[in-house]
SERO-4910 file (N, C-alpha, C, O; in steps of 0.05 Angstrom, whole numbers):
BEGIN
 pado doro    nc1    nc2    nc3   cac1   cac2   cac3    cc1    cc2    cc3    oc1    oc2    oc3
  Unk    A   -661   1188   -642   -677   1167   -631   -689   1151   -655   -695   1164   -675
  Unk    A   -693   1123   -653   -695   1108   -676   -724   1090   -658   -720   1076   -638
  Unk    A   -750   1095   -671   -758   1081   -671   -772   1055   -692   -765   1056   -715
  Unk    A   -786   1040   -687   -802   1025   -713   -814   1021   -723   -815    996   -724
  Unk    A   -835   1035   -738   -865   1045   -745   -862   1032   -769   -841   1032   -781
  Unk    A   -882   1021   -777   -895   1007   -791   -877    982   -814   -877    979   -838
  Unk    A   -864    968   -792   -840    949   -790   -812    963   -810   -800    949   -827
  Unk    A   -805    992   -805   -784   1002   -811   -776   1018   -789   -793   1027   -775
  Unk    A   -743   1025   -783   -727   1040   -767   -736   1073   -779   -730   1083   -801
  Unk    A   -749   1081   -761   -752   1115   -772   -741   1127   -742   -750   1123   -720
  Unk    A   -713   1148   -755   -699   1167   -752   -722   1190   -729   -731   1209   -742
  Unk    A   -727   1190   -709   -738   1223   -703   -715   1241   -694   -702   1235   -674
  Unk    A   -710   1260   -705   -689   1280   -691   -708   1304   -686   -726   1309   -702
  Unk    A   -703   1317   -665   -706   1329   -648   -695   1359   -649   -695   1376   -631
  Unk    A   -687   1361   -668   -670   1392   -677   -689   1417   -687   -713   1420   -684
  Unk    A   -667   1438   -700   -690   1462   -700   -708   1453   -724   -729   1467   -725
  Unk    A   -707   1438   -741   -734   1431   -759   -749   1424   -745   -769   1439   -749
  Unk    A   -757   1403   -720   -765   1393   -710   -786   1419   -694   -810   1425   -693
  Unk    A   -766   1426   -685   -779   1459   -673   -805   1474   -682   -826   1481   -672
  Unk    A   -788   1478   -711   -802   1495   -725   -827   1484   -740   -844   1498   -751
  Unk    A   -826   1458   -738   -857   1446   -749   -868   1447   -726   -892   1453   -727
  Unk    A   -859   1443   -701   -874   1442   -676   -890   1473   -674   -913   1476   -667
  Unk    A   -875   1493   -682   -890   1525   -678   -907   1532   -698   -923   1551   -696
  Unk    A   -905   1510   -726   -930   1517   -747   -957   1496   -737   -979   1495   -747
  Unk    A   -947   1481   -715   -977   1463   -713   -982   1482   -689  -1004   1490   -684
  Unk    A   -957   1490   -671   -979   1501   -640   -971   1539   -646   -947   1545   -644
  Unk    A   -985   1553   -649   -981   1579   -644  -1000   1601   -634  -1024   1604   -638
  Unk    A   -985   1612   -624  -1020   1641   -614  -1019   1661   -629  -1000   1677   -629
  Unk    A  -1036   1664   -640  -1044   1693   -657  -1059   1718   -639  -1078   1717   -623
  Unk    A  -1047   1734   -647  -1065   1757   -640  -1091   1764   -658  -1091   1760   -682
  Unk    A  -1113   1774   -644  -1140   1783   -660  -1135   1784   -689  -1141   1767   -705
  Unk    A  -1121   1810   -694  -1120   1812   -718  -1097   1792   -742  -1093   1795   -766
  Unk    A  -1088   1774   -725  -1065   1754   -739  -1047   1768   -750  -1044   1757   -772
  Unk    A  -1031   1788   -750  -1010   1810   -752   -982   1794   -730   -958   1791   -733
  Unk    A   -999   1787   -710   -968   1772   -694   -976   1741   -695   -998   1733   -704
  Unk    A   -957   1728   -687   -957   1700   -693   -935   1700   -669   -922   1719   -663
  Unk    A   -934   1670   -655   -920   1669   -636   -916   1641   -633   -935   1627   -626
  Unk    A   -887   1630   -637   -895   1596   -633   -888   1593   -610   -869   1603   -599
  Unk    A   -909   1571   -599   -913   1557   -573   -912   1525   -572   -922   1510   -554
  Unk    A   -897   1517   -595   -891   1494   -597   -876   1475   -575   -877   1451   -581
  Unk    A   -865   1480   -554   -849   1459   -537   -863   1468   -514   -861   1453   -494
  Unk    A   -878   1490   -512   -892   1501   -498   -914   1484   -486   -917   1476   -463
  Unk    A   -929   1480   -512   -953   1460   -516   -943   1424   -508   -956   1405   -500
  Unk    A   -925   1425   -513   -915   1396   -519   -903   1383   -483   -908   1363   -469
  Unk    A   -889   1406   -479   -888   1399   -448   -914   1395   -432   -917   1374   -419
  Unk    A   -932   1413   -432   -965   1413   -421   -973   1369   -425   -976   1348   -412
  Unk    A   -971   1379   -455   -985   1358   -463   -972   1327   -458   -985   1306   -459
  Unk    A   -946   1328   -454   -923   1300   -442   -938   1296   -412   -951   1277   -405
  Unk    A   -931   1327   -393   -943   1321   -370   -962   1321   -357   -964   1324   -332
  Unk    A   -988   1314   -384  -1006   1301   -373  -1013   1274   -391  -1035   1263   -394
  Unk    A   -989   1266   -400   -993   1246   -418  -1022   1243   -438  -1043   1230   -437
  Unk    A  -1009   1261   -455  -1040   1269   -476  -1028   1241   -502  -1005   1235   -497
  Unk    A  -1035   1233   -515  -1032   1204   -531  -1021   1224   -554   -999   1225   -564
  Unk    A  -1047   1240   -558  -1045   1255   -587  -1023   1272   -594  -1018   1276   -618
  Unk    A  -1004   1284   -573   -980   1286   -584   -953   1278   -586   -931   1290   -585
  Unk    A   -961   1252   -589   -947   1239   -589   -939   1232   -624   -917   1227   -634
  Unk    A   -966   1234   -636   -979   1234   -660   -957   1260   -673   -942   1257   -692
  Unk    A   -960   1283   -660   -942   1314   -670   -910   1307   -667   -891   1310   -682
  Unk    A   -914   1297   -642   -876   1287   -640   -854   1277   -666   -835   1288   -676
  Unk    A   -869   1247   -674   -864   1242   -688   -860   1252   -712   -838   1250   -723
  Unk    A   -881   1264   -723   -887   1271   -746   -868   1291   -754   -853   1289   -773
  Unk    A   -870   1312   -736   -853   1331   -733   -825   1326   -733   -811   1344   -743
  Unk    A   -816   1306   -725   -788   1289   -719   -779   1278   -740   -755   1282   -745
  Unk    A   -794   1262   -757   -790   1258   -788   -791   1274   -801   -791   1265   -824
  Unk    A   -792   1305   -801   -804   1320   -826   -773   1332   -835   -778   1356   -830
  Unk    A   -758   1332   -841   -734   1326   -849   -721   1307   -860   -701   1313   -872
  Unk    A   -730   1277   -859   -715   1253   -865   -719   1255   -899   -736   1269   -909
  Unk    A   -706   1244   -910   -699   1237   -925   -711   1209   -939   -717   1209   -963
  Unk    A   -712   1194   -928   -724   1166   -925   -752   1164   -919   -770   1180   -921
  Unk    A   -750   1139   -911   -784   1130   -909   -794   1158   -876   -783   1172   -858
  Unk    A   -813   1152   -883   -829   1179   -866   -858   1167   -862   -874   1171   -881
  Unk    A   -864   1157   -847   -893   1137   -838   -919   1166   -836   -914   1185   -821
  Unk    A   -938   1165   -850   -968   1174   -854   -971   1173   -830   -955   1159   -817
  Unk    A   -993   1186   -815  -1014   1185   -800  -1024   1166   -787  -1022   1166   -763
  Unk    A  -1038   1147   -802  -1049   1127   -799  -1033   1108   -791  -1045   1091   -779
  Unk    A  -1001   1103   -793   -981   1078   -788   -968   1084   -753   -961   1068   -736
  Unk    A   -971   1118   -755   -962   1127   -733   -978   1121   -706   -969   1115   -684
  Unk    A  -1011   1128   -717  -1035   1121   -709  -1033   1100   -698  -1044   1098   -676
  Unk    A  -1022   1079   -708  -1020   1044   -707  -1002   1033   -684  -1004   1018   -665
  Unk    A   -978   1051   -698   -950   1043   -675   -958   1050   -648   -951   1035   -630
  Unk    A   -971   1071   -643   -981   1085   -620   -992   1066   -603   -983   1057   -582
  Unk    A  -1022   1058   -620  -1037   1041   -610  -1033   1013   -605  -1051    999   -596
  Unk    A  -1002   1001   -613   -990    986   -616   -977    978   -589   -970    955   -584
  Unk    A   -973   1002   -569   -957   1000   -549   -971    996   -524   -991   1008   -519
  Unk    A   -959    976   -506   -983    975   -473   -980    992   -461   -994    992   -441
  Unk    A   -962   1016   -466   -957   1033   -442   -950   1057   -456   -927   1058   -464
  Unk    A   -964   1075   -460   -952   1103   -469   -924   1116   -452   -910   1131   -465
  Unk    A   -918   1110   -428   -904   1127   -414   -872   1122   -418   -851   1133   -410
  Unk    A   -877   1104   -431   -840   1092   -442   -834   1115   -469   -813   1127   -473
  Unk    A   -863   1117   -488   -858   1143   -506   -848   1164   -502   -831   1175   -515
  Unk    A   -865   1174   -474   -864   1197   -463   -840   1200   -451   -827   1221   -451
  Unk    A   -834   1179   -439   -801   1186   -430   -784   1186   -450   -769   1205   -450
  Unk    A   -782   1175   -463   -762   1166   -485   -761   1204   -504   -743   1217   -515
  Unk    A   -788   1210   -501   -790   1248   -524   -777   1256   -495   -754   1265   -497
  Unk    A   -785   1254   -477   -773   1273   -450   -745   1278   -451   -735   1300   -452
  Unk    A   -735   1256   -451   -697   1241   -453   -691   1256   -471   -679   1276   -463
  Unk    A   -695   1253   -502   -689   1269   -515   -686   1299   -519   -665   1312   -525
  Unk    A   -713   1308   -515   -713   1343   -514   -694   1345   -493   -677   1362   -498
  Unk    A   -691   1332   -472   -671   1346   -454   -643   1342   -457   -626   1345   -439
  Unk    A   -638   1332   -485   -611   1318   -492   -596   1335   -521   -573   1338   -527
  Unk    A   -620   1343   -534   -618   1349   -559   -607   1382   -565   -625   1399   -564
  Unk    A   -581   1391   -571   -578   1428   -573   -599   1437   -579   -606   1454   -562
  Unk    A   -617   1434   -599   -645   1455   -602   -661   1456   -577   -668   1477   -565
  Unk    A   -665   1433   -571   -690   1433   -551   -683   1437   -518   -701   1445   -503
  Unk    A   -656   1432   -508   -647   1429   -478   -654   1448   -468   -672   1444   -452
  Unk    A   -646   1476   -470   -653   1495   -454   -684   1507   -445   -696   1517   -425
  Unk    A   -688   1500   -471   -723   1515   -463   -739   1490   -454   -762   1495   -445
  Unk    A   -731   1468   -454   -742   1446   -445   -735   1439   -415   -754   1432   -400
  Unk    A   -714   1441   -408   -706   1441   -373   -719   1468   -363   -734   1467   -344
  Unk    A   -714   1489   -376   -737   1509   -366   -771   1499   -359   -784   1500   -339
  Unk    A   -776   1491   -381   -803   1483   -375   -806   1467   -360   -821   1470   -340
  Unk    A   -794   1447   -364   -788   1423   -334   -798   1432   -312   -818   1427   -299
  Unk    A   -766   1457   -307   -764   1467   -282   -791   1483   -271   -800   1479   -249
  Unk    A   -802   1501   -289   -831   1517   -279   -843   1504   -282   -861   1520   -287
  Unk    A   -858   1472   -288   -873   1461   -283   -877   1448   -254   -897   1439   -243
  Unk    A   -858   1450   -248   -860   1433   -214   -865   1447   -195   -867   1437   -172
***
């Protein structure tokens, strides 16, 4: 998926990097932090279907963290965000994808599916 943050084409892919930054921002620890558990698509499904803004902010970021190329800060992402009249074209557009992408399809149509 190509979108255009801060008047450049930035690359988000959706693969297991993508994943795996998703489980270092969302995870559950146990008391003593001995287990670790990522709940990354976990969180991200919750948070699409209630259209939360802010991870939309993780999507991205997370989606670039592999590229090679330009890779937009915080603050540009912040921008593009606030840039748009309608969040729900984002949210479909991450939706489309996870449910399109080998890393993400299965545990993502799962979540789909037990959400309804």
């Amino acid at each position: 998926m190509i979108l255009e943050i801060a008047g450049k084409d930035v690359q988000i892919v959706t693969g297991v990097r993508f994943i795996r930054e998703l489980d270092k921002r969302f995870k559950l620890e146990v008391e003593n932090g001995l287990m670790k558990l990522g709940f990354g698509l976990n969180q991200v499904a919750m948070d699409i279907d209630m259209e939360n803004p802010n991870i939309l902010v993780d999507l991205i970021e997370c989606g670039v963290a592999g590229n090679k190329g330009f890779k937009p800060n915080t603050q540009q992402i912040e921008a593009f965000i606030d840039e748009q009249e309608d969040y729900t074209e984002l949210f479909e557009l991450f939706d489309k994808e996870m449910a399109e992408s080998n890393a993400t399809k299965k545990k993502w149509l799962e979540l789909q599916e037990n959400s309804k």
